[in-house]
C-alpha positions in Angstrom: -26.5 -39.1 -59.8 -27.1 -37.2 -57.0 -26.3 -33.2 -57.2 -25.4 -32.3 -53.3 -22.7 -35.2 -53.7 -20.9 -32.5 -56.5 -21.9 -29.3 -55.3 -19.1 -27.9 -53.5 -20.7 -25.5 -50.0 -17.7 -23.0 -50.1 -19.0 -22.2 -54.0 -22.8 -21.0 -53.0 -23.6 -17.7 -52.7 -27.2 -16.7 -51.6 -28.7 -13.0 -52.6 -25.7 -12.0 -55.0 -25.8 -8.5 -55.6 -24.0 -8.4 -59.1 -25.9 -6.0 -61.5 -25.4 -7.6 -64.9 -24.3 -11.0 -66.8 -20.0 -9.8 -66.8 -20.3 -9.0 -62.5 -22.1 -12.8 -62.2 -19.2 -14.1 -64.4 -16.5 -12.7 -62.0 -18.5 -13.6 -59.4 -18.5 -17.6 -60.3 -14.7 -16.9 -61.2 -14.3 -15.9 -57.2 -16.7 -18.9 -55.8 -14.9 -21.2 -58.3 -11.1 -20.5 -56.7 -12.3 -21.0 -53.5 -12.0 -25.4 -54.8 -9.1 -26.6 -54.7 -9.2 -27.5 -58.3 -8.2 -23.8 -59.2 -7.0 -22.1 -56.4 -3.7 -21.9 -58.9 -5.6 -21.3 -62.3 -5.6 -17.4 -63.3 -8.8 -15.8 -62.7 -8.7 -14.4 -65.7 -8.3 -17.9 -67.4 -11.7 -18.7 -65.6 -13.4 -15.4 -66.2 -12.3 -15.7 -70.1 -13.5 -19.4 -70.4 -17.2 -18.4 -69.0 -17.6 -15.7 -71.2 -16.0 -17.7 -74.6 -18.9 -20.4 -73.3 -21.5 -17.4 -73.3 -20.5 -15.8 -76.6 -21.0 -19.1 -77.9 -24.7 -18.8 -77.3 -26.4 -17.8 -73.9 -26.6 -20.5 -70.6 -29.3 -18.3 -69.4 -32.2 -20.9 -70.6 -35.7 -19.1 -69.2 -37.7 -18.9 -66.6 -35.4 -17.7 -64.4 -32.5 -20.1 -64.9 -28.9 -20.2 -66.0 -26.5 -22.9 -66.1 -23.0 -21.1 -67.2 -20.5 -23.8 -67.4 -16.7 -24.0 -68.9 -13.8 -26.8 -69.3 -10.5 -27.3 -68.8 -7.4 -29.7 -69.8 -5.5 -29.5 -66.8 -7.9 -30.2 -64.0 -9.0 -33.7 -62.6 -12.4 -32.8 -61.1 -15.8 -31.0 -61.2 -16.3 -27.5 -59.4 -19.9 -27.2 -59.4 -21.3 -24.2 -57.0 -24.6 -22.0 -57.1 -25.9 -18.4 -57.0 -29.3 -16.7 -56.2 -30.4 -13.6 -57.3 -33.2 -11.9 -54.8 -34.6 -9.4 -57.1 -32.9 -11.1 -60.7 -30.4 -10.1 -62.8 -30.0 -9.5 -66.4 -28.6 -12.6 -67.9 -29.3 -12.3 -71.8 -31.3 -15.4 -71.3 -33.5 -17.1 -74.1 -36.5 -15.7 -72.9 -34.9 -12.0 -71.7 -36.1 -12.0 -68.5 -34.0 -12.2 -65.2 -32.4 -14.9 -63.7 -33.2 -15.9 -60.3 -31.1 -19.2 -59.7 -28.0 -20.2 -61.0 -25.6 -22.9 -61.2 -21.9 -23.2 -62.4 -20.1 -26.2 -63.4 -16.8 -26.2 -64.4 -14.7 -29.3 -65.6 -12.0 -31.7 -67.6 -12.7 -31.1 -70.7 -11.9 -35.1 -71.5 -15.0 -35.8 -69.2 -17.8 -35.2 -71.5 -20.3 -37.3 -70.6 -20.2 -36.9 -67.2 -20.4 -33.2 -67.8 -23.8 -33.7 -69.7 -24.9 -35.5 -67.1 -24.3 -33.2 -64.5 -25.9 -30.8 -67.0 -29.1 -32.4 -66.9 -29.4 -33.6 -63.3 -29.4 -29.5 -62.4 -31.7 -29.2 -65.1 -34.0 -31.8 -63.7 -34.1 -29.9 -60.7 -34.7 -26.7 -61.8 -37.1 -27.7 -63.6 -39.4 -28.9 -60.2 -41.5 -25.6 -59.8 -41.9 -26.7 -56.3 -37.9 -26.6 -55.8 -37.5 -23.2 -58.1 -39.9 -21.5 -55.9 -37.8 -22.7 -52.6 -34.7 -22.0 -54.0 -35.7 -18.6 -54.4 -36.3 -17.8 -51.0 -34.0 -20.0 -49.4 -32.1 -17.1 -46.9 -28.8 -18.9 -46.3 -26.4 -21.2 -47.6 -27.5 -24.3 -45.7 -30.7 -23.8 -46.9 -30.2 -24.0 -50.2 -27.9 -27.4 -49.6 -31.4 -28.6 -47.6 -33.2 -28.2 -51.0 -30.9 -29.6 -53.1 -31.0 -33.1 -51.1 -34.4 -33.0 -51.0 -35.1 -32.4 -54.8 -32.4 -34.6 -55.8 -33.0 -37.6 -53.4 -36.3 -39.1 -54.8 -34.5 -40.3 -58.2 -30.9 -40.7 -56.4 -31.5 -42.9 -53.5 -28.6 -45.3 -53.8 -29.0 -48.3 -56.3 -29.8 -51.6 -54.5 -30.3 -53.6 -58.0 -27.5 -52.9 -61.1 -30.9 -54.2 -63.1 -31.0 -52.5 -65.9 -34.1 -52.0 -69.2 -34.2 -50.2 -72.5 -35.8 -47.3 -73.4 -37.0 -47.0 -77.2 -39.1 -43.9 -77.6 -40.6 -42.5 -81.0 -40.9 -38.9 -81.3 -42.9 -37.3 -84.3 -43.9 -34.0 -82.2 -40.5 -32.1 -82.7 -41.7 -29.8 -79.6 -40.9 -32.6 -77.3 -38.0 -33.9 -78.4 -35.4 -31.8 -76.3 -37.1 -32.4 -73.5 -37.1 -36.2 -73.4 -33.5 -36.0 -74.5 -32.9 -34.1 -71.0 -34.7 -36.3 -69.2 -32.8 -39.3 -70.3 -29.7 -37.7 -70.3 -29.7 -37.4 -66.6 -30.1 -40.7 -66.0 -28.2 -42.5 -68.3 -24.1 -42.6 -68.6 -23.1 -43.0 -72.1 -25.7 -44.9 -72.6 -27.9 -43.3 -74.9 -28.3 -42.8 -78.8 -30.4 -41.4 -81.5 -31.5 -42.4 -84.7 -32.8 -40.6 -88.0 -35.8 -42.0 -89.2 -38.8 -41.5 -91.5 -43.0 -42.1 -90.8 -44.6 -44.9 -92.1 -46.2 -42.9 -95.0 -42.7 -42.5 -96.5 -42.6 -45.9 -97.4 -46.4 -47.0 -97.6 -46.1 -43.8 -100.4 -44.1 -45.8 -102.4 -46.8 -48.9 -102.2 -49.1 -48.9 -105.1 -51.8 -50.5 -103.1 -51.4 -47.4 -100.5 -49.9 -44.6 -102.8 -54.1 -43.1 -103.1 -53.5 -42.0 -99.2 -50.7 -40.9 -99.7 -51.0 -37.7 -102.9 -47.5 -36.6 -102.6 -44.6 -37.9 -100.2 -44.5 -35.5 -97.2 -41.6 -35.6 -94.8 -41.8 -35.5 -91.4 -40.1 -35.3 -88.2 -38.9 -38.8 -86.8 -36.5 -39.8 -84.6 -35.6 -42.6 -82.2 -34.3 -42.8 -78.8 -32.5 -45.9 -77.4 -31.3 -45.5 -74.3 -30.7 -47.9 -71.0 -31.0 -46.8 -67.6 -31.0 -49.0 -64.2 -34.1 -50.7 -63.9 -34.8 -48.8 -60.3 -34.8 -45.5 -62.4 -37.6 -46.5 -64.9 -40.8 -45.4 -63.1 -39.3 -41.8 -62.8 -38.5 -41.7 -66.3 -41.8 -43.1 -67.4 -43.6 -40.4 -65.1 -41.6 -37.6 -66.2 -42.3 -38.1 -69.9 -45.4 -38.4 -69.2 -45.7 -34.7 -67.4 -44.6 -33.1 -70.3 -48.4 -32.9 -71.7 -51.4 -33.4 -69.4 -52.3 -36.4 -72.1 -49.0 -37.8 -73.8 -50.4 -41.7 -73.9 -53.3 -40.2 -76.1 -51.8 -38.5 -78.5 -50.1 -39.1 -81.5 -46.4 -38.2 -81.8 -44.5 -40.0 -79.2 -44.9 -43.5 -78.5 -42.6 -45.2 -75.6 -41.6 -48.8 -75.2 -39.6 -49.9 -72.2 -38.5 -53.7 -71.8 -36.0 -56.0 -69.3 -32.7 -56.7 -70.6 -30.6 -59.8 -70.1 -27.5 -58.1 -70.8 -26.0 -54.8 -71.3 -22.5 -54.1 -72.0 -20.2 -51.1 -73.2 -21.0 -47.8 -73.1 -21.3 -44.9 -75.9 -20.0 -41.0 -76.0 -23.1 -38.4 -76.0 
């Protein structure tokens, strides 16, 4: 999904001046009435919603970035706007240092999954170093909406092919599991599921024939990822994986397996 089709121009606002984490939530509570979605909604309905979302744990998630985001019953639509901060604001991020860009989405609540998909597509973004950096210095309004396209248009170019393969990823190394969760998540649409598992070892432990490699059962971190995507989207996903260590296909921890499918039906809840 492409990012500039949901981000609504009257909610930007470049160079914000606000001080501190409760002048950026009134801030996003006065960009977000400009959409039509909530020109009748209180503001202090918004403002409250923002900050319930940010006592619930902080949306400032480091290096500069902060996704505050907050949902609704009564509204049919997405407002999804964007702040910048020229000299950073304090945000009570993760990491405790200022935040420099910002988005806001705010949405049905009944539209989950296509709220954690909006989620991670301004995630996936963000997290181009090469897009950061512009966004920062981006002057004006249209700008910024310049950026956007062109960091969102590589892995969003319309869909010729409806195509689609399966992703089946085994993750040992804990330290990248979130990660390739985000990734996937922002290219899949319900689509996408995890399962428990154990290592080998658990069960060769048990073996007699094995149990002398194996002194005393040791658990450890094991998980697999099914998800399916269009087949157009599989490169990117293969080559983002791939960038989250400098030699992923030779070490132990993760290992990927992509193949065609015939068919693909249905659809799950994140």
């Amino acid at each position: 999904m492409s990012i500039s089709d949901v981000l609504d121009i009257r909610c930007i606002r470049v160079n914000s001046q606000a001080s501190g984490k409760t002048e950026v939530l009134k801030e996003i509570t006065e960009l977000a009435k400009e959409n039509q979605q909530l020109r009748a909604k209180a503001a202090d309905e918004i403002f409250k919603a923002l900050e319930d979302r940010e006592k619930a744990g902080t949306t400032g998630f480091g290096d500069g970035i902060a996704i505050p985001h907050c949902s609704f019953e009564d509204i049919d639509h997405f407002v999804v706007g964007m702040m910048t901060f020229a000299g950073g604001v304090a945000f009570e991020s993760v990491d405790r240092k200022p935040v420099f860009a910002l988005f806001f989405i705010i949405g049905p609540s009944r539209e989950r999954n296509r709220h954690i998909q909006i989620l991670s597509s301004i995630s996936k973004i963000l997290l181009e170093k090469s897009t950061l950096a512009s966004i920062r210095k981006a002057k004006s309004v249209e700008e910024i909406v310049e950026i956007i396209r062109g960091g969102s248009a590589s892995s969003d170019e319309p869909v010729q092919s409806r195509e689609k393969c399966m992703f089946q990823i085994v993750v040992q190394r804990e330290e990248y599991f979130n990660q390739i969760m985000q990734i996937l998540s922002s290219e899949v649409d319900g689509e996408i599921a995890v399962i428990e598992g154990y290592n080998a070892g658990h069960y060769l432990n048990r073996i007699p024939l094995f149990a002398a490699y194996w002194g005393e059962e040791k658990s450890r971190f094991t998980r697999v990822i099914l998800a399916v995507t269009d087949k157009a989207a599989c490169n990117d996903v293969i080559r983002r994986i791939n960038l989250l260590s400098d030699n992923l296909e030779n070490e132990r921890g993760v290992l990927i397996a992509v193949q065609d499918l015939i068919y693909a039906g249905g659809s799950l809840d994140f």
